[in-house]
VOFI-128511 format. One record per residue (C-alpha): x, y, z; residue number from 0; residue in three letters. Coordinates in nm, 2 decimals, padded with zeros to 4 digits. Example, Ala and Ser with C-alpha at 12.3 -4.5 7.8 and 13.67 -1.06 7.14 Angstrom:
PT       X       Y       Z    i   aa
PT   01.23  -00.45   00.78    0  Ala
PT   01.37  -00.11   00.71    1  Ser
This chain:
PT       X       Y       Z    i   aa
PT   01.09  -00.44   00.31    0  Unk
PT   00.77  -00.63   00.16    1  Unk
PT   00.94  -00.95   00.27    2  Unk
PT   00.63  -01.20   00.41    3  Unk
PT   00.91  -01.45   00.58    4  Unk
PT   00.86  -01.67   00.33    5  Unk
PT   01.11  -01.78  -00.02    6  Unk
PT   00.84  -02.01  -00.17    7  Unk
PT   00.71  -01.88  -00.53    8  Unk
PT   00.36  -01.89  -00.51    9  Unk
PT   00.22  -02.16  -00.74   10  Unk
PT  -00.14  -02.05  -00.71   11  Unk
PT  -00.09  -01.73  -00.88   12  Unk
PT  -00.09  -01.86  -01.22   13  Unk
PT  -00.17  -02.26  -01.31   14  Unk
PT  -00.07  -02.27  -01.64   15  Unk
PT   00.30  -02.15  -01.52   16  Unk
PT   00.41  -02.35  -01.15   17  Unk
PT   00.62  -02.09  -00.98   18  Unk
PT   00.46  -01.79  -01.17   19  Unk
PT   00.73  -01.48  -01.16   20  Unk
PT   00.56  -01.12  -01.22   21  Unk
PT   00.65  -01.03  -01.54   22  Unk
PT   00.73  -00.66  -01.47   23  Unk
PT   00.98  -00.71  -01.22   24  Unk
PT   01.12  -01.10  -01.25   25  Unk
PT   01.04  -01.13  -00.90   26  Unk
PT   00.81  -01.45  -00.77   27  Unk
PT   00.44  -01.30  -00.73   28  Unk
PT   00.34  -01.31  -00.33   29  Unk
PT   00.00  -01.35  -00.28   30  Unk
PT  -00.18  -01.01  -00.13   31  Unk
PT  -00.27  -01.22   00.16   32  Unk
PT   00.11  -01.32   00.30   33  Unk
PT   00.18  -00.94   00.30   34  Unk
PT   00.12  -00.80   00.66   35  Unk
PT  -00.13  -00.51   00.71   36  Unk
PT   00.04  -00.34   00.95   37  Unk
PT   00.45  -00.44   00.99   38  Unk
PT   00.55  -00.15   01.31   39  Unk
PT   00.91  -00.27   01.25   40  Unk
PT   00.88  -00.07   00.94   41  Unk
PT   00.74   00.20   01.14   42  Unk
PT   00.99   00.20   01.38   43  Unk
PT   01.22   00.25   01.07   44  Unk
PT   01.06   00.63   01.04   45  Unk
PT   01.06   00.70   01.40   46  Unk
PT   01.45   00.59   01.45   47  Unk
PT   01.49   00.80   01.11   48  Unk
PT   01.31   01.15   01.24   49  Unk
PT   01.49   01.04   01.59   50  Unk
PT   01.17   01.10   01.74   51  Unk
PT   00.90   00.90   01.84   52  Unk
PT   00.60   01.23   01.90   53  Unk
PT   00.74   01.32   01.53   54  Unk
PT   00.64   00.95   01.35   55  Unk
PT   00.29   00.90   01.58   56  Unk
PT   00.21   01.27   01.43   57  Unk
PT   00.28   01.17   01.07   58  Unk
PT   00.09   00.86   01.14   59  Unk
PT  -00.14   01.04   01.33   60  Unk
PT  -00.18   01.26   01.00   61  Unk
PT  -00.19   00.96   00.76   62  Unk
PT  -00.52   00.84   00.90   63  Unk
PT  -00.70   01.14   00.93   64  Unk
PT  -00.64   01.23   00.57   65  Unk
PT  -00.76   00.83   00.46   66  Unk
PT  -01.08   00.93   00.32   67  Unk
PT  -00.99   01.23   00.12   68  Unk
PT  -00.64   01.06  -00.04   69  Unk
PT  -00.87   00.78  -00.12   70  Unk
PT  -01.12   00.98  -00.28   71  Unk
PT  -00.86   01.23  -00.48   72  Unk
PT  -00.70   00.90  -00.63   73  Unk
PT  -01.05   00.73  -00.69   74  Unk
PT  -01.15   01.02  -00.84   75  Unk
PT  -00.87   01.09  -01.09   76  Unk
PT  -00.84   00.69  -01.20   77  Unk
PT  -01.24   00.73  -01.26   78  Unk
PT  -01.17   01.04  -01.46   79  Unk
PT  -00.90   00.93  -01.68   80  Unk
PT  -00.64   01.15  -01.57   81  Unk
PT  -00.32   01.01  -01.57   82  Unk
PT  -00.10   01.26  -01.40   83  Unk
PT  -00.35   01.30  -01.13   84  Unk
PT  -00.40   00.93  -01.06   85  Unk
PT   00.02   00.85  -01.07   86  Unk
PT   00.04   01.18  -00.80   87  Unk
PT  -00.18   01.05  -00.56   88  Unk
PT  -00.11   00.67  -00.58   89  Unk
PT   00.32   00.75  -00.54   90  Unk
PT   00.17   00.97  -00.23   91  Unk
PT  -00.02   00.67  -00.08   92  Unk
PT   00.25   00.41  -00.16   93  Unk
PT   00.52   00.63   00.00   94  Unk
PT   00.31   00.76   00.29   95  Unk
PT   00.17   00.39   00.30   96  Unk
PT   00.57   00.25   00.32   97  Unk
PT   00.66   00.54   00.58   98  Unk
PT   00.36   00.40   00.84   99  Unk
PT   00.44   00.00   00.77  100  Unk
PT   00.12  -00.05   00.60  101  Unk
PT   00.30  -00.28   00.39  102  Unk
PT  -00.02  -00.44   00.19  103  Unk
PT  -00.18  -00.13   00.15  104  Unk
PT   00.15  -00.04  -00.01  105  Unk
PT   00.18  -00.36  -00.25  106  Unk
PT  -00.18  -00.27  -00.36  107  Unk
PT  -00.08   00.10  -00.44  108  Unk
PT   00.25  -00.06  -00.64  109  Unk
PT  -00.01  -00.24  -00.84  110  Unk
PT  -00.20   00.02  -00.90  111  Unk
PT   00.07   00.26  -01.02  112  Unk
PT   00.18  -00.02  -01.32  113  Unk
PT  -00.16   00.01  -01.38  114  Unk
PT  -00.16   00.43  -01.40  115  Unk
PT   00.21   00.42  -01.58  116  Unk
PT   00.07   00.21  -01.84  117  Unk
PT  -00.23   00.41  -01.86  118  Unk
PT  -00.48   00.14  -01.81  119  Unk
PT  -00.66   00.34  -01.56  120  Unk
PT  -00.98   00.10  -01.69  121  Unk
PT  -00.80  -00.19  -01.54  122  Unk
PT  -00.69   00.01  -01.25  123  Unk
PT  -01.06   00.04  -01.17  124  Unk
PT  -01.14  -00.28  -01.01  125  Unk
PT  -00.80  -00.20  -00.74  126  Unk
PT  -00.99   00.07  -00.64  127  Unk
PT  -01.21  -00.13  -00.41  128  Unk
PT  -00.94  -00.34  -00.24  129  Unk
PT  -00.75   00.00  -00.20  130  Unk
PT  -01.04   00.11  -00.03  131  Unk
PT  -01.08  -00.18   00.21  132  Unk
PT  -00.70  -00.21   00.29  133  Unk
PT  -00.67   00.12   00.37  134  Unk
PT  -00.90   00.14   00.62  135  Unk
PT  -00.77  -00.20   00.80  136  Unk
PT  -00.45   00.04   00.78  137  Unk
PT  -00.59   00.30   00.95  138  Unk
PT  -00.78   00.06   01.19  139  Unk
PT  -00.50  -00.16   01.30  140  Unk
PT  -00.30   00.22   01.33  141  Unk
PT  -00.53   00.31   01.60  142  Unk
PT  -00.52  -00.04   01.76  143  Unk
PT  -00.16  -00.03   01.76  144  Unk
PT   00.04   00.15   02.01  145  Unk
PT   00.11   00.43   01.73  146  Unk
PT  -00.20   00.57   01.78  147  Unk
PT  -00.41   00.43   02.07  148  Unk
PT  -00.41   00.74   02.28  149  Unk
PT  -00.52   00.96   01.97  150  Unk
């Protein structure tokens, strides 16, 4: 699903180690960059899965009208040190972020929730900002997109 097309281990992510491999999962570490903003083939997965098209643009639709306050509830509970709070709202924007095919948006919000599980919310802090910037490409290449051009 996060595939970026490519099998080469990314040897930039860590010097010391040539082909780094993220330590929580074995897998090789893809640079943020090679991950697609917007993938609609992973879109089309929810529209073919709800069997209708009106039923996917609305969820989409919903997704980016609610950007700014899902942003702000999972800002806010990362700045405040609540745990629960922050893992809610990040697994809503991952899985909401999967559903739409914001792929990178997703990867960030994966990030983020090892972060939250571990209860580093400190170190979760400086994701916030990149969380913030991806997610409004999201919405923006949403509305560019034939999802929701005519909304």
């Amino acid at each position: 699903m996060f595939s970026s097309g490519s099998s080469e281990v990314n040897e930039d992510s860590d010097p010391s180690h040539p082909g780094s491999v993220d330590d929580s999962t074995g897998l090789p570490v893809v640079p943020l960059a090679e991950h697609p903003i917007l993938d609609l083939a992973e879109f089309q997965l929810l529209e073919d899965q709800v069997d209708n098209p009106l039923i996917a643009r609305t969820f989409a639709g919903d997704f980016a009208k609610l950007w700014v306050k899902r942003y702000e509830i999972l800002a806010t509970a990362v700045e405040r040190g609540d745990v629960a709070a922050a893992l809610n709202a990040v697994l809503s924007l991952r899985t909401s972020s999967i559903m739409v095919g914001g792929v990178r948006l997703a990867v960030l919000a994966a990030q983020l929730e090892e972060r939250i599980r571990k209860s580093e919310l400190r170190e979760a802090r400086p994701l916030l900002k990149e969380v913030a910037e991806c997610g409004h490409l999201t919405v923006q290449e949403l509305k560019d997109s034939y999802v929701l051009r005519n909304d």
